[in-house]
Biopython code that builds the backbone (N, CA, C, O; Angstrom):
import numpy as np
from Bio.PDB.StructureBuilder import StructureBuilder

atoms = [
    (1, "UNK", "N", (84.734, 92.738, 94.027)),
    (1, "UNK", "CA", (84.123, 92.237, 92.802)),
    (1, "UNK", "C", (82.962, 91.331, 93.209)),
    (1, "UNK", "O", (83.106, 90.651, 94.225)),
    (2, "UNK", "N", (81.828, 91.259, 92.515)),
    (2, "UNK", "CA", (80.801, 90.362, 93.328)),
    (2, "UNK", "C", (80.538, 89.515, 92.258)),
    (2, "UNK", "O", (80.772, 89.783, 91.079)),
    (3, "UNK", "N", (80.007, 88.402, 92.720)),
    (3, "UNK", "CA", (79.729, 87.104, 92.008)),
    (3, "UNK", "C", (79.219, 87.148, 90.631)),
    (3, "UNK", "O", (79.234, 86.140, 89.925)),
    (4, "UNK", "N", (78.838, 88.105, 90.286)),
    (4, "UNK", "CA", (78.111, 88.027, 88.980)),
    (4, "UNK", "C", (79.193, 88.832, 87.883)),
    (4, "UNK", "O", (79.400, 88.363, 86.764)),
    (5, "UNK", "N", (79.769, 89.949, 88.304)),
    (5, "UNK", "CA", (81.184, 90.113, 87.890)),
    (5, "UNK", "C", (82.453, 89.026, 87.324)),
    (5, "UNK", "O", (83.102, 89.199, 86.292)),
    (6, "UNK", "N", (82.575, 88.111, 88.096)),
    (6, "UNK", "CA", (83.501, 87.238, 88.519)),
    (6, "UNK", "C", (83.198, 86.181, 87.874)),
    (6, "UNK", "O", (84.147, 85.432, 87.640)),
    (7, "UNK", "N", (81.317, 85.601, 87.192)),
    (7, "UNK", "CA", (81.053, 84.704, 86.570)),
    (7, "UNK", "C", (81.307, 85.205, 85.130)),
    (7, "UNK", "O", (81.761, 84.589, 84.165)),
    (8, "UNK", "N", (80.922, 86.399, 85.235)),
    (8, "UNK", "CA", (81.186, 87.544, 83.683)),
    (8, "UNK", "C", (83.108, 86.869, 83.013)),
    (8, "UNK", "O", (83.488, 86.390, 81.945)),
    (9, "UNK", "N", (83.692, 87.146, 84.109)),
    (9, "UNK", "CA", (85.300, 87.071, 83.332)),
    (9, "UNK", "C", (85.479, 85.459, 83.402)),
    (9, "UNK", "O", (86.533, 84.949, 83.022)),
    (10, "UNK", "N", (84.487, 84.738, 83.865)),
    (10, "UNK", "CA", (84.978, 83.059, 83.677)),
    (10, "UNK", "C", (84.374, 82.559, 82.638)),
    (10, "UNK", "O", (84.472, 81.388, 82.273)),
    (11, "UNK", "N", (83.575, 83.613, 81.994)),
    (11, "UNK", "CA", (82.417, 83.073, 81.135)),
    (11, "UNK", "C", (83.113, 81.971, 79.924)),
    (11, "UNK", "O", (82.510, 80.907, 79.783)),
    (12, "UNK", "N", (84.229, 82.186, 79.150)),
    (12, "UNK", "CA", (84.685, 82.008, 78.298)),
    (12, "UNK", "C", (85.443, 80.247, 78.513)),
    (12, "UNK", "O", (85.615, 79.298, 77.747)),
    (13, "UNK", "N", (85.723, 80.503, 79.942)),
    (13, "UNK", "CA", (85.623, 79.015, 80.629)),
    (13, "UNK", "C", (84.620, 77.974, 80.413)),
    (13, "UNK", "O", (84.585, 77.055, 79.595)),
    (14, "UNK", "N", (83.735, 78.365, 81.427)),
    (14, "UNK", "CA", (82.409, 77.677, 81.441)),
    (14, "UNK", "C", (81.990, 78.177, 82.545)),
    (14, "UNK", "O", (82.451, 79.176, 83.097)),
    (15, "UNK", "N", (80.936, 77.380, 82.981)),
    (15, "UNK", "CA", (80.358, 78.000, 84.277)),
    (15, "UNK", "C", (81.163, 77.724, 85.807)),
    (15, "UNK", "O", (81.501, 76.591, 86.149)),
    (16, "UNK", "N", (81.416, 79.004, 86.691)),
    (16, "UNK", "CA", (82.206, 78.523, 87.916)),
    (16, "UNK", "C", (81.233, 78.416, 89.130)),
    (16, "UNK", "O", (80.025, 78.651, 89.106)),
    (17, "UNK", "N", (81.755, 78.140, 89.869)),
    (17, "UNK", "CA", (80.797, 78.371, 91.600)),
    (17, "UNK", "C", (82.080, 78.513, 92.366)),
    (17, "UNK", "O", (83.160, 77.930, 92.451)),
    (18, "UNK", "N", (81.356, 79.749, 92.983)),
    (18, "UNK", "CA", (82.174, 80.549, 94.157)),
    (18, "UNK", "C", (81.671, 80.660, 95.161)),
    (18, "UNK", "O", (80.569, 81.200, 95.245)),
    (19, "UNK", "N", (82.354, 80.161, 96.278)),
    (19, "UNK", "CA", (81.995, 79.929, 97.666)),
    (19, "UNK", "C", (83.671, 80.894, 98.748)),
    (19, "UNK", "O", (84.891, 81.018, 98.639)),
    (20, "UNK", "N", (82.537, 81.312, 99.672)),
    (20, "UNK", "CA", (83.190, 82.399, 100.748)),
    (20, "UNK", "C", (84.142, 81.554, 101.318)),
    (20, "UNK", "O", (83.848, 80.400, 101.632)),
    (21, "UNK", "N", (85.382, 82.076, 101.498)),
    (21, "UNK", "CA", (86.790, 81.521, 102.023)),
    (21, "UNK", "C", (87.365, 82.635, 102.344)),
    (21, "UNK", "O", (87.273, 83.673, 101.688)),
    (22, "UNK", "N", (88.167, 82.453, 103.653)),
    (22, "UNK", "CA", (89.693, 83.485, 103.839)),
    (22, "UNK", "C", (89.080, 84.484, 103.641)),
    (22, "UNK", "O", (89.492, 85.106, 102.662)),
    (23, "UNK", "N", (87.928, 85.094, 104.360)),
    (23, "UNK", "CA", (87.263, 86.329, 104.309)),
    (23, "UNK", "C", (87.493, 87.026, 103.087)),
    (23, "UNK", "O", (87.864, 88.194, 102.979)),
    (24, "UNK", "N", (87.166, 85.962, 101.889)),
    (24, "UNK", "CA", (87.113, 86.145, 100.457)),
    (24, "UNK", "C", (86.920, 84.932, 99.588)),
    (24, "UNK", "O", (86.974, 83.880, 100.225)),
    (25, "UNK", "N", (86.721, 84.817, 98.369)),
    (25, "UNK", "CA", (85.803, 84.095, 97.536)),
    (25, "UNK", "C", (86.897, 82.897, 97.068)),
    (25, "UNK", "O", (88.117, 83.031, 96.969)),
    (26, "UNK", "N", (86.333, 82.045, 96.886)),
    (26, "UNK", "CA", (86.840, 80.985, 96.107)),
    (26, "UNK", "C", (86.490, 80.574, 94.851)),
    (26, "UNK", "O", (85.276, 80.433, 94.705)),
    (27, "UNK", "N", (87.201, 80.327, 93.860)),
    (27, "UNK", "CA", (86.115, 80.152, 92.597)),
    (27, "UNK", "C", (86.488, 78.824, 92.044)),
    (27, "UNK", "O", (87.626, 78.356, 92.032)),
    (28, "UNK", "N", (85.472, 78.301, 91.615)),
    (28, "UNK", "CA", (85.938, 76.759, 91.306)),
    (28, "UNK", "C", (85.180, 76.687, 89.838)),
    (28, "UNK", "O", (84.215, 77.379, 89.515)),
    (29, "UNK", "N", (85.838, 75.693, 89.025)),
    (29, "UNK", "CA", (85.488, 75.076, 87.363)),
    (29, "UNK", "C", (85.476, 74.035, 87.588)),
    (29, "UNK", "O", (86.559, 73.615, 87.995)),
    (30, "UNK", "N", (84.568, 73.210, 87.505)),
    (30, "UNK", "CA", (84.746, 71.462, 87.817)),
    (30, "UNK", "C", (85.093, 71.120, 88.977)),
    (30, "UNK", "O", (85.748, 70.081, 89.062)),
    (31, "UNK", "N", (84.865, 71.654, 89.859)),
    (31, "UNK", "CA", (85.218, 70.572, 91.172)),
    (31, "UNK", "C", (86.854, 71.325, 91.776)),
    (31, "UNK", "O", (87.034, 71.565, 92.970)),
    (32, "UNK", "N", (87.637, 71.534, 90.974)),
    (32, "UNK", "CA", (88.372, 72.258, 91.153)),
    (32, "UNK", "C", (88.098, 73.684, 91.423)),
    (32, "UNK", "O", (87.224, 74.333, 90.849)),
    (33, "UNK", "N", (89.317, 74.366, 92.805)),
    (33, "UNK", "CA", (89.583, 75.882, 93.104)),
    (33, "UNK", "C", (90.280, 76.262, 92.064)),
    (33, "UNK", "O", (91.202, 75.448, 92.013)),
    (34, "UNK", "N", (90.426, 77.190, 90.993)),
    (34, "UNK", "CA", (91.121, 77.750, 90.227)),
    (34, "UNK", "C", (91.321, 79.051, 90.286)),
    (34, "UNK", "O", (92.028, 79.486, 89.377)),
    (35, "UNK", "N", (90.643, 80.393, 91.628)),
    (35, "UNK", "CA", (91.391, 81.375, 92.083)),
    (35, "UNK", "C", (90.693, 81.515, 92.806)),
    (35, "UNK", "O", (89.748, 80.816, 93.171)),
    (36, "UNK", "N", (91.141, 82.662, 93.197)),
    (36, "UNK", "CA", (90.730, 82.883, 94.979)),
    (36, "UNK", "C", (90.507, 84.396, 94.457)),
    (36, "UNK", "O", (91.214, 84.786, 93.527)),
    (37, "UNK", "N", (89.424, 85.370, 95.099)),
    (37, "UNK", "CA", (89.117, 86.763, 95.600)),
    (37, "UNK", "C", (88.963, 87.353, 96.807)),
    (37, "UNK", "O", (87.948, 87.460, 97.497)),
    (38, "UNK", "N", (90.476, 87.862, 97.065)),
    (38, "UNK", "CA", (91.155, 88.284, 98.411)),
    (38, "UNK", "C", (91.500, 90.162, 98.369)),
    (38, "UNK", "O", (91.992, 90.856, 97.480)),
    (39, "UNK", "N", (91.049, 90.467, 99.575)),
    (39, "UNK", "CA", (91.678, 91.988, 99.502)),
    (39, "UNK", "C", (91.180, 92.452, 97.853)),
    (39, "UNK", "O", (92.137, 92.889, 97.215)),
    (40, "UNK", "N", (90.162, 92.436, 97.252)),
    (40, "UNK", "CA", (90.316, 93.512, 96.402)),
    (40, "UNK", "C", (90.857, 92.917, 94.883)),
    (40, "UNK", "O", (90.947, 93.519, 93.812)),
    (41, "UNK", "N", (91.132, 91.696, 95.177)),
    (41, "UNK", "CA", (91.962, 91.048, 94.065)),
    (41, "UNK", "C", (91.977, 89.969, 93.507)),
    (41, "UNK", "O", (92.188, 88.975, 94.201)),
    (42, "UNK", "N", (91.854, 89.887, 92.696)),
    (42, "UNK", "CA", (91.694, 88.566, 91.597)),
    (42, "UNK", "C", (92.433, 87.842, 91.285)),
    (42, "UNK", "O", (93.048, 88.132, 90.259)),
    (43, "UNK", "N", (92.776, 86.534, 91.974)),
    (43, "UNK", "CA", (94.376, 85.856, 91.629)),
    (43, "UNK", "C", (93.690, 84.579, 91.260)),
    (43, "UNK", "O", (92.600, 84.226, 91.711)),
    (44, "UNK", "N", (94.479, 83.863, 90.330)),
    (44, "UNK", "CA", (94.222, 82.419, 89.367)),
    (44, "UNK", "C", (95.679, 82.117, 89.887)),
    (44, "UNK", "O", (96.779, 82.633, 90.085)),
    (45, "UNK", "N", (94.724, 80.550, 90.005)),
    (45, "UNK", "CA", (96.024, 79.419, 90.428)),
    (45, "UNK", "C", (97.116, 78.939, 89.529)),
    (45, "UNK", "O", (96.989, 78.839, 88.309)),
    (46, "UNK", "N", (98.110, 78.671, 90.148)),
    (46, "UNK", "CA", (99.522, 78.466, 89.031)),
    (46, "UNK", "C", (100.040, 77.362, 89.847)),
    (46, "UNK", "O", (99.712, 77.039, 90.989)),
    (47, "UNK", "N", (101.223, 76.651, 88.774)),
    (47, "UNK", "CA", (102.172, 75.753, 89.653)),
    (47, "UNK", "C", (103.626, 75.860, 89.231)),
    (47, "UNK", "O", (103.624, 77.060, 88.957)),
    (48, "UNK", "N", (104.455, 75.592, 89.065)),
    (48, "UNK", "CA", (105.654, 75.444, 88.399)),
    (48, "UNK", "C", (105.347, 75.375, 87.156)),
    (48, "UNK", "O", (106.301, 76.017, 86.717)),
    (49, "UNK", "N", (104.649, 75.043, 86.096)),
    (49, "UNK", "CA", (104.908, 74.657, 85.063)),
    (49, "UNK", "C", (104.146, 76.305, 84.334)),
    (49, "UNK", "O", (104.542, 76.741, 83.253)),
    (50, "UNK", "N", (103.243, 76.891, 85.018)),
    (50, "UNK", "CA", (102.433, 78.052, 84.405)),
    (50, "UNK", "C", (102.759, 79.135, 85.416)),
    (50, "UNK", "O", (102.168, 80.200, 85.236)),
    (51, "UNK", "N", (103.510, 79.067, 86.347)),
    (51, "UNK", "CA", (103.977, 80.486, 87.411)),
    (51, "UNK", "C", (104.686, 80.942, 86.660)),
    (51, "UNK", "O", (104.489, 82.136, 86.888)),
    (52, "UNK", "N", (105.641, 80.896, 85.639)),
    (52, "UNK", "CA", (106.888, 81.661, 84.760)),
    (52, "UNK", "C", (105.865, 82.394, 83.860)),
    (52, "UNK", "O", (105.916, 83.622, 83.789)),
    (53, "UNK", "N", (104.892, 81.658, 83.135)),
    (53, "UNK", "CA", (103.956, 82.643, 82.278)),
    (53, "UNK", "C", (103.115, 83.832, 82.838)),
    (53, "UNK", "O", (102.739, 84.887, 82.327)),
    (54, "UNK", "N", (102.975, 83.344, 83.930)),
    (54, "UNK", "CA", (102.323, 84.497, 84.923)),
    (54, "UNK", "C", (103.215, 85.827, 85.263)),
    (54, "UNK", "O", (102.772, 86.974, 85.222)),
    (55, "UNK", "N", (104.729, 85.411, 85.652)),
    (55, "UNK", "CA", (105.797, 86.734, 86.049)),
    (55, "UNK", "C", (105.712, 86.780, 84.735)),
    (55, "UNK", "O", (104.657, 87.392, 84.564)),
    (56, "UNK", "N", (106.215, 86.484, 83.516)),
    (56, "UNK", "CA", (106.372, 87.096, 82.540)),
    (56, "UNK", "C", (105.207, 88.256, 82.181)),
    (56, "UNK", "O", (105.502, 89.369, 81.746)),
    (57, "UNK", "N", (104.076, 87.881, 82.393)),
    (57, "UNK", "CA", (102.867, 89.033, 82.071)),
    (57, "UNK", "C", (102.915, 90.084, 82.887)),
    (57, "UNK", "O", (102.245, 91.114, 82.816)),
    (58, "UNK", "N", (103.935, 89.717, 83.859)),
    (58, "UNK", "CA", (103.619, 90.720, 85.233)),
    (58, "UNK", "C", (102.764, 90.700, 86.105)),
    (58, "UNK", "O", (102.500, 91.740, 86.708)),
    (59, "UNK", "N", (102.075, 89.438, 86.409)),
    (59, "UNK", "CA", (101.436, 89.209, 87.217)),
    (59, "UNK", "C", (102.454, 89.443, 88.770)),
    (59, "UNK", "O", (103.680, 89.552, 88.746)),
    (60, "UNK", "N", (101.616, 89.483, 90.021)),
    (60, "UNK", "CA", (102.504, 89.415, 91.000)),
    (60, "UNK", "C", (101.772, 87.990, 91.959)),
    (60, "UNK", "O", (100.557, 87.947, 92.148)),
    (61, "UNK", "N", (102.567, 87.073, 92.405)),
    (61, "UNK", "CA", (102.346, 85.974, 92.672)),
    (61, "UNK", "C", (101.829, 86.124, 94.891)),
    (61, "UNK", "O", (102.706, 86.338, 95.728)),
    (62, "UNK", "N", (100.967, 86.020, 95.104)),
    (62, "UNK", "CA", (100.401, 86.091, 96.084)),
    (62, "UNK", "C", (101.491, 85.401, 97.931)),
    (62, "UNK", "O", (101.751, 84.205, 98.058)),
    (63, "UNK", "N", (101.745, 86.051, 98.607)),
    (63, "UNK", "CA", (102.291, 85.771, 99.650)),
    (63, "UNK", "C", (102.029, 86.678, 101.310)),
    (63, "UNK", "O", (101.753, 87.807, 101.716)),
    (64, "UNK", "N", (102.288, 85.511, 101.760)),
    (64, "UNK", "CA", (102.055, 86.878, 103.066)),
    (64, "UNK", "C", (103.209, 86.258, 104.491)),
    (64, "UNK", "O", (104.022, 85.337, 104.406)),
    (65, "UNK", "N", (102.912, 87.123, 105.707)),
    (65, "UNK", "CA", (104.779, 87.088, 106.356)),
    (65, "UNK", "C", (103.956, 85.886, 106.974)),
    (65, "UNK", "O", (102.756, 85.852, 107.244)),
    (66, "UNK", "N", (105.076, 84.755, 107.148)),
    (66, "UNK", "CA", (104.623, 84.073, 108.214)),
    (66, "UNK", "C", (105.023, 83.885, 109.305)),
    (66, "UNK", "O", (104.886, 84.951, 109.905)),
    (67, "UNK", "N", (105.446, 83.157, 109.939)),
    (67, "UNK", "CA", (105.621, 83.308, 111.546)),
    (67, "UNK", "C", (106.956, 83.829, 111.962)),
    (67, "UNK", "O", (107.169, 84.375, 113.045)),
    (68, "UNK", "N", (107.896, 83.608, 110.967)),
    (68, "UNK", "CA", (109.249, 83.883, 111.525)),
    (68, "UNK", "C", (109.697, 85.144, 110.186)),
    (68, "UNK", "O", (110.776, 85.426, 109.665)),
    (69, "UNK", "N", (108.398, 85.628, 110.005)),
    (69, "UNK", "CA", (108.913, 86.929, 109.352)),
    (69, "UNK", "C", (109.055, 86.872, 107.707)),
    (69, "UNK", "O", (108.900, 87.812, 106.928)),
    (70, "UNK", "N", (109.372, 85.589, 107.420)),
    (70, "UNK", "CA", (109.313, 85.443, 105.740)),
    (70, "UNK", "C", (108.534, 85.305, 105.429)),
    (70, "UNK", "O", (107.472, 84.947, 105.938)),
    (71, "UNK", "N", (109.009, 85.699, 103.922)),
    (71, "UNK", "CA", (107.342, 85.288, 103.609)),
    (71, "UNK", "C", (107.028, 83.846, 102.899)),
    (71, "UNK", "O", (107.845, 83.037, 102.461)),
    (72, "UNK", "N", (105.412, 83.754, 102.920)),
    (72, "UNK", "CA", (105.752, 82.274, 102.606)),
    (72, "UNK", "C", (104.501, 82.860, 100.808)),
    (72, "UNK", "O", (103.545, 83.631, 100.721)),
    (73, "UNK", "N", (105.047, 82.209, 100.019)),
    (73, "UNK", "CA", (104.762, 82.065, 98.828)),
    (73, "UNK", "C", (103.279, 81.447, 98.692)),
    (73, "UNK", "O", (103.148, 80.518, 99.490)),
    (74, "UNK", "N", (102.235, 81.659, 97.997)),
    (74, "UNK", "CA", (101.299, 80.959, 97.709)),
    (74, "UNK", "C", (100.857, 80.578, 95.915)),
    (74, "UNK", "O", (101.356, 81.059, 94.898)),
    (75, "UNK", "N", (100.037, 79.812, 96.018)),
    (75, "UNK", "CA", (100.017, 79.532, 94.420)),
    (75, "UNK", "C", (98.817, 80.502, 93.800)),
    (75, "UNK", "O", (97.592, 80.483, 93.688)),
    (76, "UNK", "N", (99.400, 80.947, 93.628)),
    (76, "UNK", "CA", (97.828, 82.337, 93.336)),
    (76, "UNK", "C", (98.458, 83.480, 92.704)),
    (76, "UNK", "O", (99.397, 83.923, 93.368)),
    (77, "UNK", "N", (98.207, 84.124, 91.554)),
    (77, "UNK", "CA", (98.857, 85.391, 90.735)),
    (77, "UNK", "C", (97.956, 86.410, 90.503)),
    (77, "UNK", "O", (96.797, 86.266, 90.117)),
    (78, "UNK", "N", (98.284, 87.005, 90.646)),
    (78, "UNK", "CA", (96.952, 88.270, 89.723)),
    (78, "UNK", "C", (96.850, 88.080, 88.440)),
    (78, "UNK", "O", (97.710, 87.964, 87.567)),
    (79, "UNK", "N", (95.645, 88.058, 88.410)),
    (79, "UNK", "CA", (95.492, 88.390, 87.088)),
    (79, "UNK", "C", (95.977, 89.637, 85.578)),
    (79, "UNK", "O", (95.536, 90.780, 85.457)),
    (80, "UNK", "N", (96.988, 88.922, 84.605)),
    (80, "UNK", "CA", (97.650, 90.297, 84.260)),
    (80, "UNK", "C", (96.533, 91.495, 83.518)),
    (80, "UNK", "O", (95.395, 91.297, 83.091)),
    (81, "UNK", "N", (97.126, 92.443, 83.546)),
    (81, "UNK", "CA", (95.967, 93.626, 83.474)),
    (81, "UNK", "C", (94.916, 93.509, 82.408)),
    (81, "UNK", "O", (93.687, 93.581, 82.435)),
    (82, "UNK", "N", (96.095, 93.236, 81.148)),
    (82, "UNK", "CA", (95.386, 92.943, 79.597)),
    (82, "UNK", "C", (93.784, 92.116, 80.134)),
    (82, "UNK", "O", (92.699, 92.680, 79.996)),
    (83, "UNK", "N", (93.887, 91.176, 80.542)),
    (83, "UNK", "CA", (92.876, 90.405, 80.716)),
    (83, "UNK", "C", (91.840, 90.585, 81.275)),
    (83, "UNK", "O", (90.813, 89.941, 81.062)),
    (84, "UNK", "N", (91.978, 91.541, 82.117)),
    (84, "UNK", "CA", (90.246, 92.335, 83.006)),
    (84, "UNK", "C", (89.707, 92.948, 81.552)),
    (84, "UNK", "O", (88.505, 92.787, 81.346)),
    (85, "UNK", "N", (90.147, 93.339, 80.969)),
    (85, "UNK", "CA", (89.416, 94.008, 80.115)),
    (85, "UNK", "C", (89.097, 93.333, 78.630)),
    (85, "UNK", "O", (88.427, 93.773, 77.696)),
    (86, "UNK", "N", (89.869, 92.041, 78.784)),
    (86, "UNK", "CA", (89.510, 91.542, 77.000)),
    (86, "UNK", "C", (89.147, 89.635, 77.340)),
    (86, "UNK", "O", (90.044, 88.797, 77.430)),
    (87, "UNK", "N", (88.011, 89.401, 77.443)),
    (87, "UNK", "CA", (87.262, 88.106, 77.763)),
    (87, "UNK", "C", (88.540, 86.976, 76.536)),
    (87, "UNK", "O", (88.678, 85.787, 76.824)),
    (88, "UNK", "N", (89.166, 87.461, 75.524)),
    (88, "UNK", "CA", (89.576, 86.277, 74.991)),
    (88, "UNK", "C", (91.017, 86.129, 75.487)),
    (88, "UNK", "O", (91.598, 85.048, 75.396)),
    (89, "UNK", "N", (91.754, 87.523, 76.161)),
    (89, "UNK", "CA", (92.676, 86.703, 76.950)),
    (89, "UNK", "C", (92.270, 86.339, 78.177)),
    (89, "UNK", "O", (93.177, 85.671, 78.672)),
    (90, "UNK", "N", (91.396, 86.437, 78.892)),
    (90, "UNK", "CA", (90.972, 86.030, 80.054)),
    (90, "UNK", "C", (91.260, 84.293, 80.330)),
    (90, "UNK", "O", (91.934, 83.603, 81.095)),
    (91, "UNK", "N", (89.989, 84.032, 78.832)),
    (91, "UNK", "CA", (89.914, 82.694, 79.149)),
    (91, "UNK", "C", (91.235, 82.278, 78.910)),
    (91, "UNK", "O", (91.580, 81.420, 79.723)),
    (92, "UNK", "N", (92.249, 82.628, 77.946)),
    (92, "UNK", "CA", (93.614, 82.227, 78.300)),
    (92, "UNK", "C", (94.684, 81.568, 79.489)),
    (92, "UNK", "O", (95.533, 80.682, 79.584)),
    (93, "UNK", "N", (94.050, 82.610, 80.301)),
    (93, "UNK", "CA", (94.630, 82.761, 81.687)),
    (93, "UNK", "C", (93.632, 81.835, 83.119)),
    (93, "UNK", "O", (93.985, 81.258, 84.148)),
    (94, "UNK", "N", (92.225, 82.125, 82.431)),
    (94, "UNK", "CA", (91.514, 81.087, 83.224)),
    (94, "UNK", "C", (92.087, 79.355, 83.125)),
    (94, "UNK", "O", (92.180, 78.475, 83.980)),
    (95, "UNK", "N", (92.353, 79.391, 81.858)),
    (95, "UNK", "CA", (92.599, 77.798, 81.373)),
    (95, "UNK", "C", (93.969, 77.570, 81.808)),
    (95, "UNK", "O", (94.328, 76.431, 82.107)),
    (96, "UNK", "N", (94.833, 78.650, 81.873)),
    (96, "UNK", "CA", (96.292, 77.788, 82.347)),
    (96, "UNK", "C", (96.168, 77.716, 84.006)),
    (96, "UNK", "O", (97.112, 77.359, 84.711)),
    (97, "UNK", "N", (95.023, 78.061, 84.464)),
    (97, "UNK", "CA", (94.749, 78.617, 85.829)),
    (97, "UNK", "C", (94.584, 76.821, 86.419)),
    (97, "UNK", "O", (95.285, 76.106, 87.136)),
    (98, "UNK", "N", (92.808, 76.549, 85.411)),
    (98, "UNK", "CA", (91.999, 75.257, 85.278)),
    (98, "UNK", "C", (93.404, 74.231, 85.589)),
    (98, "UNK", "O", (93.692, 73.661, 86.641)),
    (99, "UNK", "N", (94.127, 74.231, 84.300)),
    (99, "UNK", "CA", (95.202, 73.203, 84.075)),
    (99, "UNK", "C", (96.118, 73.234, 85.211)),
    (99, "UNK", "O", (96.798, 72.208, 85.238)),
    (100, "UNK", "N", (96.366, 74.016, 86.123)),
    (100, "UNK", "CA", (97.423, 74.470, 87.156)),
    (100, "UNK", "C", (96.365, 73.294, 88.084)),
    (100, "UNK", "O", (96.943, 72.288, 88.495)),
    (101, "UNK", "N", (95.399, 73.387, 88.281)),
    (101, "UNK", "CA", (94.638, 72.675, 89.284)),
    (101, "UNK", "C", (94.395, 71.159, 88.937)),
    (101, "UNK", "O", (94.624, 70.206, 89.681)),
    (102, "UNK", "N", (93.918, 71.126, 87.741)),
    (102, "UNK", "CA", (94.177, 69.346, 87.203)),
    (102, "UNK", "C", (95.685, 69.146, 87.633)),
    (102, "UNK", "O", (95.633, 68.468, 88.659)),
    (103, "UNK", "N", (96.965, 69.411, 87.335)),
    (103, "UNK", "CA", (98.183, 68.681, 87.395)),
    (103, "UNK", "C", (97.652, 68.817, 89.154)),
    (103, "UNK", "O", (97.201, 67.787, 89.654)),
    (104, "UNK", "N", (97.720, 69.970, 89.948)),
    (104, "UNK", "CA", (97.749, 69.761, 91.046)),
    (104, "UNK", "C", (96.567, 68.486, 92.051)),
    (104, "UNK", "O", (96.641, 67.838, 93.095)),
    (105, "UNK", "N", (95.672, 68.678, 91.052)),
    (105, "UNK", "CA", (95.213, 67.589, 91.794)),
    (105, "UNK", "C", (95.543, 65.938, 91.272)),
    (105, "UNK", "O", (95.387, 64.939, 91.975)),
    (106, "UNK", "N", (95.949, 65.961, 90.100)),
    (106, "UNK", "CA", (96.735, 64.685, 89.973)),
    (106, "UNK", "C", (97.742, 64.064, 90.489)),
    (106, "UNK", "O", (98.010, 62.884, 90.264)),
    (107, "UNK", "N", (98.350, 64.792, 91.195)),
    (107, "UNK", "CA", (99.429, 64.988, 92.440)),
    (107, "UNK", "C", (99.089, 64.470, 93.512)),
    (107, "UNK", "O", (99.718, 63.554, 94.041)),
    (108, "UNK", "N", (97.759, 65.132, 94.103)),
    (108, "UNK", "CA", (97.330, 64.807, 95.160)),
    (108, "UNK", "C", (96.390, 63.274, 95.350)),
    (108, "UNK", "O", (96.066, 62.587, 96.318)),
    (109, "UNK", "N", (96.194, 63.202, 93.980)),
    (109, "UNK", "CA", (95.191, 62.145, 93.981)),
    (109, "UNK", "C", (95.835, 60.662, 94.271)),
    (109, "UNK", "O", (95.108, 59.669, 94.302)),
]
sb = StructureBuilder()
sb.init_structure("model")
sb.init_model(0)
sb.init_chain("A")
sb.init_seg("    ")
for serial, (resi, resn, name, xyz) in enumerate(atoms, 1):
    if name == "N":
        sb.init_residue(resn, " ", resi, " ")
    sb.init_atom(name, np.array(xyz, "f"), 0.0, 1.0, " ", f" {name:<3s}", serial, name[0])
structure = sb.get_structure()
């Protein structure tokens, strides 16, 4: 997906900036990362409080094996299908994405 694509489905957000990561894109709303474009794929950030809304859509939640063979979980979902194709659930999913990253960085802060 290339940058101008990717600003297309945040539109409803506001404006993002995406910068190259993990031999794939990072996309940020305010200062905040709110998904990542890896392998082919479009995943928005989640935490505990918005990862259950994500499996419920059928999203699949991002992981890979780590050293001793398990896998280790990351905070990142796909985007569910409905939403590539309809900008007003998008921003839906962008915003619980946004909000996944405010609590997380209120955490950290």
């Amino acid at each position: 997906m290339d940058d101008v694509a990717i600003e297309e489905l945040f539109e409803g957000l506001g404006p993002v900036s995406i910068r190259r990561m993990f031999g794939g894109k990072g996309i940020y709303h305010r200062g905040l990362i709110i998904a990542v474009h890896l392998h082919d794929e479009l995943m928005l950030k989640a935490d505990a409080q918005s990862g259950p809304d994500f499996a419920a859509a059928g999203a699949r939640q991002w992981s890979y094996e780590g050293k001793k063979g398990k896998p280790v979980m990351m905070p990142y979902w796909t985007v569910p299908e409905e939403a590539l194709d309809d900008p007003d659930v998008m921003v839906k999913w962008a915003r619980l994405a946004y909000e996944a990253a405010l609590r997380v960085s209120a955490k950290a802060g």
